[in-house]
Each structure stands twice: as structure tokens, then as C-alpha cells.
N, C-alpha and C positions, 0 to 999 in steps of 0.2 A: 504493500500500500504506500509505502514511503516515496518508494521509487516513482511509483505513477502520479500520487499529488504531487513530488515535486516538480514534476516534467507540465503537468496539468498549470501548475502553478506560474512557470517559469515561461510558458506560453500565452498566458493571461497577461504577464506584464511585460511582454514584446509584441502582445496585440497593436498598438499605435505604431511600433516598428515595422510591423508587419503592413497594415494600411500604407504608410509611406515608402515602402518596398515597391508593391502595386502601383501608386498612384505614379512614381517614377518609369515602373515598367509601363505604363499606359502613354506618359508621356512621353518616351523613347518612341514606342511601337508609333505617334501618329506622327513623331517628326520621321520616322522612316518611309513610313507612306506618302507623305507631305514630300519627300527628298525624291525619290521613284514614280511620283505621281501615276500609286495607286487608282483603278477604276474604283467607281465609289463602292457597287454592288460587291465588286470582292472586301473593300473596309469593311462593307458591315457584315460579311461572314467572318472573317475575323476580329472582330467586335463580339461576336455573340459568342465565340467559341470561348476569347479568352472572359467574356462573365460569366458565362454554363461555369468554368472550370472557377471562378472564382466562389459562384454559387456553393459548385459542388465542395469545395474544400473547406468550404465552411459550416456545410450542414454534414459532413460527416467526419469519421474518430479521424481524428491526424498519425498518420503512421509512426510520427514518433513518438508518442503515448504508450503505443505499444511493442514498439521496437527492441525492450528488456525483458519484453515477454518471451518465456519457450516458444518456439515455432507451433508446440505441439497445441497450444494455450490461446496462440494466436488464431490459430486455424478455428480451435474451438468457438471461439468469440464472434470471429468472423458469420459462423455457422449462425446463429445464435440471430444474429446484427439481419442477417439476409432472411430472416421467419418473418419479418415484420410486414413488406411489404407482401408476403403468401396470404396475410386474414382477411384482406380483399379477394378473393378471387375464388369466385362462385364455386367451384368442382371442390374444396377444401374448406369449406363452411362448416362448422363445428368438430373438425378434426381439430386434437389433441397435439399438445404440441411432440409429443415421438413422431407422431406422421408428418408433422411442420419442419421438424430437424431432418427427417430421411429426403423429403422434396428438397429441402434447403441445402443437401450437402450434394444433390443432384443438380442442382444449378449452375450456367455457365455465364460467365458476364460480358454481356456483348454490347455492342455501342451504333448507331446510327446517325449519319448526316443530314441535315436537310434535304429532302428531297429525294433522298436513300430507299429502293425498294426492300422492304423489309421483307413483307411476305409478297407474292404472285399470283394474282388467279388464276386457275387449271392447275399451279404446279402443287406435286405430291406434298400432303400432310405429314410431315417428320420431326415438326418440332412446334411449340409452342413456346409463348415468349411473358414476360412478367415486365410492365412499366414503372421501371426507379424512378425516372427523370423522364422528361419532356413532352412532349403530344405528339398524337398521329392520326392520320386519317385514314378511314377504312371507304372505298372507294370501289364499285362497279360497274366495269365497261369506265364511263365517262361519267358515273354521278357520284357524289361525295353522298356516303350515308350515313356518316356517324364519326365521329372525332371523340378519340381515349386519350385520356392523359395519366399520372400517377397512380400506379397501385392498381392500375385495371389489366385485365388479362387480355393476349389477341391470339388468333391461330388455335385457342382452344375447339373449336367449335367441329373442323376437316378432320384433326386430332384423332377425338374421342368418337366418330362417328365414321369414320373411317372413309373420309369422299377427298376426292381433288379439293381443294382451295375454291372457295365460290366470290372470294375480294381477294382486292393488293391492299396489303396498309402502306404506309408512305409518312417516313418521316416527316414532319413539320418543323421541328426547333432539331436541336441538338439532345440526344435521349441515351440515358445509361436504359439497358436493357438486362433479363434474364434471361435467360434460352434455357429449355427443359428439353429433353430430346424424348422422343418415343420409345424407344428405346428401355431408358430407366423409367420413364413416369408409371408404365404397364406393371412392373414389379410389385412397386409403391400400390398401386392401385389395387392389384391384389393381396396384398399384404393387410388395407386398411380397407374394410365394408365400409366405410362412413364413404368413403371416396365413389366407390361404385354408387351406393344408395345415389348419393349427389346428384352423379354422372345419370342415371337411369330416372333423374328427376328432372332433368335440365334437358334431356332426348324428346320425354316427356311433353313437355312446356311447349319446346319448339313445335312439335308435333302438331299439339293442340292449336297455336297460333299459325301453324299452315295453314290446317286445316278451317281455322278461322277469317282467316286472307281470303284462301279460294271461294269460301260462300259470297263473301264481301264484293270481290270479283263479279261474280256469278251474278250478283242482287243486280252492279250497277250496269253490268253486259245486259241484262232484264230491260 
């Protein structure tokens, strides 16, 4: 404990130092652009990039907090830190955190660009992805139908139902992601009834709102 409030501590009162670090490095980066005369639209890709990442370093544990931890301790925590954003995500709804740690330590960390196709429509279902950071649009053919941002799940849906891709999502901002692979979530899934219950409730659901669509259809074709 000594060791990490000190370090906790000793980063608290280099906070101001830190700010003035940034604000120096922000003003380097626009006399460089300003000197190359930067296009504007690439400025502000890199504008956004480098406040995602200033975002990002601020809302999570600073590596060197835990840098005197065992690797093995580390890992542990880490595991631990990535269950938070799983209590959103519909298929894992009142699973126990044993089954939150087994999906969490199956987790891969993947990252997306603006404008980055993340999933594909038509292409094979092989993974599923969890939102840390940023938003995206889930889009078919040419029309935008729903926009996820933090903590929502995408790609579950081809997944656990076993079809081609029926949307592309598509980056919008800059997004830390989680990617689950088909692979291990199947395991997991049987390993944990709560998960299947979910899943054969969420098939379910959809089912019923097809089926609800197509009368609707049907009424206004009348």
C-alpha cells in the first residue's frame, strides 16, 4: 500500500506539471502545422487523436501506479478493471461476476479510426466487439440506423444467431474497443446457463418484433 499511495501521491502533485507538459506539447504540434502548412481537415484529425488520448489517460489507472506490481497482480487487476464495461451488454445480464472474469480475460483490445470499417455487411460473424470509448454507426446499404456509443455491445446479434453480418458499423470518433472472438465466447457460454437463458431470450425478442414488423408491413401494403 505504501508503495502505490506514494506513487498515487506523487502524481497528484505533478498534476499542474503535467497540464503544462500538454499545453507545451499542443503548442509545438500547431507551430509544426502552422510551419508545413498543414490541410486543415488533417489538423483536426490530429487534434482529436491527440484529446481521445488525453481523455483516455486521464480517465484510466496510469501505468505507473502499477508498475511495482507482480506482473502476475497486474494482469489480475487489469482482468478485474475490463468486467466493468461487460454489465452493459445485454447476453451477460445478471451473470455473476466468475462469468464476468472468464469473458473479461477473453477479451482482446482493439482500436478504431474514424471512419474505420469495423464490422461489414455479408461478411462472416467471428467476433463480437464491446464499446470502451467512442461512437459508431451501424448503417444499411446507404441508411444510418442507429448510432452506439460506451458500454454498448455491436456484432453480437450474426454472432449468437449464426447469419452473415446484416450492417457495417463505422467508426465515428476515435474508439478503444473489445473484441471477443467466437471462438472462446461458445465455451463461456456453455459453461454459464445465465448466458444461454439471455441469448434464447434476446432470439426470442427479435423474433417477436419481426414478426411484428411484417404485420405492420402487411397493414400499411392493405
Amino acid at each position: 500500500y505504501g508503495v502505490v499511495i506514494g506513487q498515487v501521491s506523487a502524481q497528484i502533485m505533478s498534476s499542474d506539471a503535467r497540464k503544462r507538459h500538454i499545453h507545451e506539447k499542443l503548442q509545438s504540434l500547431a507551430a509544426f502545422m502552422k510551419t508545413y502548412d498543414i490541410p486543415y481537415e488533417l489538423q483536426r484529425n490530429i487534434y482529436e487523436v491527440y484529446h481521445h488520448r488525453i481523455q483516455k489517460n486521464t480517465a484510466d489507472l496510469d501505468e505507473t501506479i502499477l508498475h511495482d506490481l507482480p506482473l502476475a497482480l497486474q494482469h489480475e487487476l487489469q482482468v478485474y478493471i475490463n468486467t466493468k464495461p461487460l454489465s452493459h451488454v445485454n447476453f451477460l445480464k445478471d451473470c455473476g461476476m466468475d462469468c464476468l472474469m472468464e469473458v473479461a480475460k477473453a477479451l482482446i483490445p482493439a482500436d478504431a479510426a474514424p471512419g474505420e470499417v469495423i464490422i461489414a455487411q455479408g461478411n462472416e460473424a467471428k467476433e463480437l466487439y464491446i464499446i470502451d470509448h467512442g461512437s459508431v454507426d451501424v448503417v444499411i446499404g446507404d441508411t444510418k440506423v442507429a448510432e452506439l456509443g460506451k458500454g454498448q455491445c455491436i456484432g453480437e446479434g450474426a454472432l449468437i444467431e449464426n447469419r452473415l453480418r446484416n450492417a457495417s458499423v463505422i467508426a465515428t470518433d476515435y474508439c478503444d474497443l473489445f473484441l471477443l472472438e467466437k471462438d472462446k465466447l461458445w465455451p463461456i457460454v456453455n459453461k454459464y446457463p445465465q448466458i444461454q437463458q439471455n441469448i434464447e431470450n434476446i432470439l426470442e425478442q427479435r423474433r417477436l418484433a419481426t414478426i411484428a414488423n411484417e404485420k405492420q408491413r402487411g397493414k400499411q401494403s392493405a
